[in-house]
ChimeraX commands (.cxc) that place a marker at each C-alpha (Angstrom):
marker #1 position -6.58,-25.19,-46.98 radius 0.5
marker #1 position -7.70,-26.19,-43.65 radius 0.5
marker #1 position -9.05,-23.47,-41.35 radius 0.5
marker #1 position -9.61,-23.68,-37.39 radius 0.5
marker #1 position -12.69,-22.75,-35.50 radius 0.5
marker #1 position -11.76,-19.63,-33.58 radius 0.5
marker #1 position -12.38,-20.78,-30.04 radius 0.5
marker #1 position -13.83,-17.69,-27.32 radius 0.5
marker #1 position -11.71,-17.59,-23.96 radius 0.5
marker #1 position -14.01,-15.89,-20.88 radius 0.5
marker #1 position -11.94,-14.67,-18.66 radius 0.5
marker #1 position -13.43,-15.98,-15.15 radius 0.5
marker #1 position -14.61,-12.86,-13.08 radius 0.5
marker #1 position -14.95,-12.17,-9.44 radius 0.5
marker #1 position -19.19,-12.68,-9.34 radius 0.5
marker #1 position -19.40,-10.74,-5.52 radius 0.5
marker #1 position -18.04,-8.07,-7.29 radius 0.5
marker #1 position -19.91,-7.52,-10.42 radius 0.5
marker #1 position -22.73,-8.02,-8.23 radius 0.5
marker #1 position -21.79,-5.02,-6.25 radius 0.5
marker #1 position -21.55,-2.95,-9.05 radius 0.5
marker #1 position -24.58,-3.89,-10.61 radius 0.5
marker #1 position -26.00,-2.94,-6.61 radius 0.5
marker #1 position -24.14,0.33,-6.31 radius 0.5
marker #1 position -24.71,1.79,-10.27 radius 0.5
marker #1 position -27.83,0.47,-10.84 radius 0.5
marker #1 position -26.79,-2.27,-13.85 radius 0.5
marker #1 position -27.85,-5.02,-15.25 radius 0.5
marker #1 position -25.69,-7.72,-14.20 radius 0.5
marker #1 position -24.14,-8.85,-17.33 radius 0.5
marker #1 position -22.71,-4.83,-17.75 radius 0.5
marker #1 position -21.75,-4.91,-14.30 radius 0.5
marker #1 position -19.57,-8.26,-14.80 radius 0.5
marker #1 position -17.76,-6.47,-17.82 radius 0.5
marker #1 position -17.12,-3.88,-15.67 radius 0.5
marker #1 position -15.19,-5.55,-13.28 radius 0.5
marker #1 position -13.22,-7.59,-15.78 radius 0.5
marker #1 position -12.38,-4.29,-16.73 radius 0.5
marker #1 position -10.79,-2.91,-13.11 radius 0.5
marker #1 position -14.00,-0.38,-12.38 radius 0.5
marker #1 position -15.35,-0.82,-9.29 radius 0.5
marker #1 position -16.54,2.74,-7.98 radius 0.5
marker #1 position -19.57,4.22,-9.02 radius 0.5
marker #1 position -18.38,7.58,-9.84 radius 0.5
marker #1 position -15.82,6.36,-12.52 radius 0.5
marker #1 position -18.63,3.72,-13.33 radius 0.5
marker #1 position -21.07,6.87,-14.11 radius 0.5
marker #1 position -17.75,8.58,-15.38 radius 0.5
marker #1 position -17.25,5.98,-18.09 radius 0.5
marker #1 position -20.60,5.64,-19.19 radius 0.5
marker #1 position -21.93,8.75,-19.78 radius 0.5
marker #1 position -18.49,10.93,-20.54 radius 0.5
marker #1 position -18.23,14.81,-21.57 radius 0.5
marker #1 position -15.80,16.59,-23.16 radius 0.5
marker #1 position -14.83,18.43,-20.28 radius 0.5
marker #1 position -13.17,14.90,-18.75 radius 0.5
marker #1 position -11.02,14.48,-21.76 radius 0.5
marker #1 position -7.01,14.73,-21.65 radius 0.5
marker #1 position -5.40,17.41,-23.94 radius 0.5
marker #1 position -5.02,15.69,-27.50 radius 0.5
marker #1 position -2.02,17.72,-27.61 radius 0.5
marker #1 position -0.36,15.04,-25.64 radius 0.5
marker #1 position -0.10,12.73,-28.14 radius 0.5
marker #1 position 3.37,12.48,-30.15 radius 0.5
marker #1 position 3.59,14.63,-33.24 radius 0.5
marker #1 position 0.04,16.02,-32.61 radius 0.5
marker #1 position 1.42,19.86,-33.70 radius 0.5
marker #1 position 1.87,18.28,-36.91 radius 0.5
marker #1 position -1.20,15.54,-37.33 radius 0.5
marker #1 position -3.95,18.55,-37.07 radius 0.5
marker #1 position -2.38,21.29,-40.04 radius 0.5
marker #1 position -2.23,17.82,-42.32 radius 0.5
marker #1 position -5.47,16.92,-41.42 radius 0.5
marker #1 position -7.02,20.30,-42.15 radius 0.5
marker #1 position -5.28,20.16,-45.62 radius 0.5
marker link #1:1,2 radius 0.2
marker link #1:2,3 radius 0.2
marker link #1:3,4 radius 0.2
marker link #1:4,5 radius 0.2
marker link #1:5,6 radius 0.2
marker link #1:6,7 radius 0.2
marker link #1:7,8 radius 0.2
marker link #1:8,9 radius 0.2
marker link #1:9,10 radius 0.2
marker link #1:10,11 radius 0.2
marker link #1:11,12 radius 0.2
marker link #1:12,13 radius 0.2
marker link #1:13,14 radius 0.2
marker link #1:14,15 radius 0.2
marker link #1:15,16 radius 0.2
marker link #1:16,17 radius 0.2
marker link #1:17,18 radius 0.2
marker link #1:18,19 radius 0.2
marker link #1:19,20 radius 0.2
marker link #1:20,21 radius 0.2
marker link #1:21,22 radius 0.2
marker link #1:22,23 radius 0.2
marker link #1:23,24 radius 0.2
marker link #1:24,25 radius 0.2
marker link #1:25,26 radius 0.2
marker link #1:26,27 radius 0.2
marker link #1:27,28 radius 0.2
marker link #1:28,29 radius 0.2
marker link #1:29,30 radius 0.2
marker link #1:30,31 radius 0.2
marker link #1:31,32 radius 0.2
marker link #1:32,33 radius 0.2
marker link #1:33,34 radius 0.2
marker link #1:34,35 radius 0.2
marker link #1:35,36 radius 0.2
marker link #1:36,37 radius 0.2
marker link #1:37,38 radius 0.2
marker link #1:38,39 radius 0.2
marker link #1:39,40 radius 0.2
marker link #1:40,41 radius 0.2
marker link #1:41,42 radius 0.2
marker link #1:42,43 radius 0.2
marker link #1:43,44 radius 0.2
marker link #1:44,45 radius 0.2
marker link #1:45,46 radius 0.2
marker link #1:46,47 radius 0.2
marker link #1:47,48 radius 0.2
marker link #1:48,49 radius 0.2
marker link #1:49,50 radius 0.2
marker link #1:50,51 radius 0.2
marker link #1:51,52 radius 0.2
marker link #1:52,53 radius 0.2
marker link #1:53,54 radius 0.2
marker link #1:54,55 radius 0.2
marker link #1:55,56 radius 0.2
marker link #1:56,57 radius 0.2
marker link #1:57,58 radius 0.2
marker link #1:58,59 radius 0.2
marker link #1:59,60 radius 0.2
marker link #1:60,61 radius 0.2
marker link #1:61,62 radius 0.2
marker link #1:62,63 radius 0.2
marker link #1:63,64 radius 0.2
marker link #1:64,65 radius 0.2
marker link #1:65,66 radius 0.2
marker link #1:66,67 radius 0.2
marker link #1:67,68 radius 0.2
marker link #1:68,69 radius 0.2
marker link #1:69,70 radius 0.2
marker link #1:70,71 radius 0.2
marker link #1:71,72 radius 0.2
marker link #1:72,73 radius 0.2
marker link #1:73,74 radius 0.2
marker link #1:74,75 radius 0.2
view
């Protein structure tokens, strides 16, 4: 059976702007440019992201068939 190499695709990013990021949040670089590639680009939903509390979390509720999910899971 002949297998293939799994090849890694980088998606290009914009380099201005993960060097902003890294500026404004206080990053290394190489955080900031996954950041970007990721659509953040203000610090508060940088900070947001990275250090998250509970408080900041939807309702689980809001999920399909999550009235059911939780008794089942308790059982």
């Amino acid at each position: 059976m002949k297998t293939t190499a799994a090849q890694w695709k980088i998606k290009p990013v914009d380099g201005e702007r993960a060097r902003a990021i890294a500026s404004a949040a206080g990053l290394p670089e190489p955080i900031a440019r996954v950041l970007a590639l990721r659509g953040f680009g203000e610090p508060s939903g940088i900070a947001e992201f990275l250090d998250p509390r509970l408080a900041n979390l939807s309702d689980p509720f809001l999920l399909p068939a999550m009235d059911r999910a939780v008794p089942r899971i308790w059982r």
